[in-house]
N, C-alpha and C positions, 0 to 999 in steps of 0.2 A: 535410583534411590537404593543405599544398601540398609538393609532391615537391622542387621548388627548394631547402626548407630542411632535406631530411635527404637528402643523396648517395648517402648506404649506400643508403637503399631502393632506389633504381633498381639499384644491381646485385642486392638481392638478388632482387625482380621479372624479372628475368632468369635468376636461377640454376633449375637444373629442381626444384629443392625447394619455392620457391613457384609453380613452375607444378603442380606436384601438390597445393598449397593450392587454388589458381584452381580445378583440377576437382574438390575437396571443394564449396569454394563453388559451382560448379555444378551438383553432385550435390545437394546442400541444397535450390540454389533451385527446381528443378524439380521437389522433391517435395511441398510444399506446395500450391503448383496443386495440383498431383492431388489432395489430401487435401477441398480448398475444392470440389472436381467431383465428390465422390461425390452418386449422388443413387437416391431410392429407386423402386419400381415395387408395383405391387398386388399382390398374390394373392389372388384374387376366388374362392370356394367358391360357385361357380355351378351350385347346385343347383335350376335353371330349368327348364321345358319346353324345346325344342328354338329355338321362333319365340323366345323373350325370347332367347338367347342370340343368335342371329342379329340381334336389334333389337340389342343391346349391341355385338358386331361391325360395325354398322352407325355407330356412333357416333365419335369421334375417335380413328385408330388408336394405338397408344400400348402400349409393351412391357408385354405382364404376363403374370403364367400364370392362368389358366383351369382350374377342377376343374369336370368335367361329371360328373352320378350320376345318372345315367337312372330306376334302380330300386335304390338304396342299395348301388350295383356296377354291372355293365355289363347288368342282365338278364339276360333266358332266349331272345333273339334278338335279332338287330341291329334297329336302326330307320333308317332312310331319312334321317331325318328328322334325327336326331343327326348321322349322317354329314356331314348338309349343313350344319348348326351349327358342327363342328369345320373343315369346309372356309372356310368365313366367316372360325370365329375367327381361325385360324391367317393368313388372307389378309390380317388387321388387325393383323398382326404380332402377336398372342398366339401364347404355346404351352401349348397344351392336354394336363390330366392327367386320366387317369382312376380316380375314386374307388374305391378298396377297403379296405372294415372289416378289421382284423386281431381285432379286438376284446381288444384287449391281452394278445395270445400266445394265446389261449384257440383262436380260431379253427384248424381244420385247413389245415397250409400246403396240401398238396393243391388246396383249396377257393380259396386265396388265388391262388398260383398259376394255376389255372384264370380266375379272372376276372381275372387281368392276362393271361391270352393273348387272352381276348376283345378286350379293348379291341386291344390291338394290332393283333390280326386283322381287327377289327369296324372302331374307328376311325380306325386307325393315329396316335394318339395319339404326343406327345412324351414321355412319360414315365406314370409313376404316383403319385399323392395316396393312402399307406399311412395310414389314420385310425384312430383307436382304438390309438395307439403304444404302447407302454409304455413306461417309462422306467428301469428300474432293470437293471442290468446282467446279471441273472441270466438275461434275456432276447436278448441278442444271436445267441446259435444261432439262434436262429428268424427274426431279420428278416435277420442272413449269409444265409441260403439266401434267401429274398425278395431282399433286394438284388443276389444274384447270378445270378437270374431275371431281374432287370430289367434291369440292366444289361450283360448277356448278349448282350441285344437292341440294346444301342446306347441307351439312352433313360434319360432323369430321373427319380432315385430325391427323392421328396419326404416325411418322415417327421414326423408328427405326433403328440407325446407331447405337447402344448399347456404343457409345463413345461419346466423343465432338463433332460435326460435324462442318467445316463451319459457319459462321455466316445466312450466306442465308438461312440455310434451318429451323431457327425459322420465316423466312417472307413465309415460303411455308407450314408450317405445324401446328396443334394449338397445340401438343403435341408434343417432341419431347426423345425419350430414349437415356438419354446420358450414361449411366453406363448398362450391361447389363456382368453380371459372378457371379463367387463364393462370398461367403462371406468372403474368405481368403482374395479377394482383395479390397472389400469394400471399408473401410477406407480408406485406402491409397487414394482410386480410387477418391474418393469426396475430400481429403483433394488437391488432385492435378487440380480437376477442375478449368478452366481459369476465372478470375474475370467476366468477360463481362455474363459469365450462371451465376454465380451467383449472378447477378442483373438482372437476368429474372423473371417474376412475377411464384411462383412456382407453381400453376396451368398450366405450361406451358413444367413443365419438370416431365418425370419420372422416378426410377431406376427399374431395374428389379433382384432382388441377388436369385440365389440357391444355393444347398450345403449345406441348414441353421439348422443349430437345433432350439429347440424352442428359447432358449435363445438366440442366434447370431440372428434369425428375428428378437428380441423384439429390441436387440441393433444395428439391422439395422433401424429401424424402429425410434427408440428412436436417430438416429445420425444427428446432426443438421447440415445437407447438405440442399441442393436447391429445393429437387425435390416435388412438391406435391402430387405425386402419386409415392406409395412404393410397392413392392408388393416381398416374402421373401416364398423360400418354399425350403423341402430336398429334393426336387429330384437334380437328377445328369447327367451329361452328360451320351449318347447323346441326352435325350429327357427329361431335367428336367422337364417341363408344362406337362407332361401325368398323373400326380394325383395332387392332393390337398394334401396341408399339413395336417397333423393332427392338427396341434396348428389353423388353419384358424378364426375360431370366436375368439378364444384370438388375431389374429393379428390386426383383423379387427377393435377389440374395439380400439386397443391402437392405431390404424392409426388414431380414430377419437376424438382422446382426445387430446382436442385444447392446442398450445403448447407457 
């Protein structure tokens, strides 16, 4: 458009009515970037010995959270050993959770309770990995009192119902696993997720897929679902988290190449 052939525009370019156009239009254009810079990180259920965790912290530092489970919770005495795994991780700029089964409500809070003070105590941990969630709303009394144990303490509440849960339990937890199986069922499984998660900010959610070859991680990884944390490996049931994939640095790059 050249300015020369309509007059009116210039004055009205000056009038303060399109100067509060101009800062829409700026307000627009700077939100987009952002949206094109979102970019995802792992959550790795590093259910390792203590040295494999420190070989993994040794490797290219790179944000992600870390679940350590010593003895399916914190045990029945600290290890040394762990400690120095946690002090590694967290040095490679991870932040480390420690594992506790809730065993979906069943478990006594007491019981739950108690092994999140350990880790605190034990490893001074960033937060806690609540596994065995439940999902249905009838259960929120129970993990309120858990989430307000842990975040009591200053630290990250991470909840695992491996499904949709409740709406409640994103006002209990700052993480929540809504997708948690194979890669067979992947797709499907996000394409069926309920509108309201996916208008959760995706720092908020994560998936967990096994089963994967390198390539089914990379297109889990690359699948434009909700969650900001992805994390993709071939193990298999009943214990997929007991190794690392091999493809891990190729996953990790492509979690963090903004999308």
């Amino acid at each position: 458009m050249k300015l020369s052939s309509r007059p009116r525009l210039a004055a009205v370019l000056a009038s303060a009515a399109v100067a509060g156009l101009v800062v829409v239009v700026t307000v627009v254009a700077t939100r987009s970037p952002e949206r094109r810079a979102t970019c995802r990180s792992a959550l790795i259920p590093a259910y390792l010995p203590p040295k494999a965790i420190v070989e993994l912290a040794r490797g290219p530092a790179r944000p992600r959270l870390l679940v350590i489970n010593p003895a399916s919770g914190p045990g029945a005495e600290p290890s040394d050993d762990y400690r120095d795994a946690v002090r590694a991780a967290r040095h490679s700029g991870a932040r480390v959770l420690g594992y506790v089964p809730t065993t979906y409500a069943m478990r006594p809070v007491a019981d739950v309770a108690a092994d999140i003070d350990r880790y605190l105590s034990w490893y001074g941990v960033d937060g806690i990995f609540l596994d065995e969630t439940s999902h249905d709303a009838a259960h929120l009394p129970y993990y309120a009192q858990l989430s307000r144990e842990i975040r009591g303490s200053g630290k990250r509440v991470v909840m695992n119902p491996g499904v949709p849960p409740a709406r409640g339990y994103f006002d209990l937890a700052d993480v929540v696993v809504t997708f948690e199986g194979t890669y067979a069922d992947y797709n499907a499984a996000v394409e069926r997720m309920p509108e309201w998660i996916r208008r959760q900010p995706p720092g908020r959610i994560a998936h967990l897929v096994y089963g994967a070859s390198r390539e089914q991680a990379l297109d889990a990884i690359h699948n434009p679902g909700e969650a900001g944390y992805v994390y993709a490996t071939s193990g298999s049931m009943p214990d997929p988290w007991r190794d690392l994939p091999a493809y891990l640095d190729e996953e990790e790059e492509a979690l963090q190449a903004c999308s």
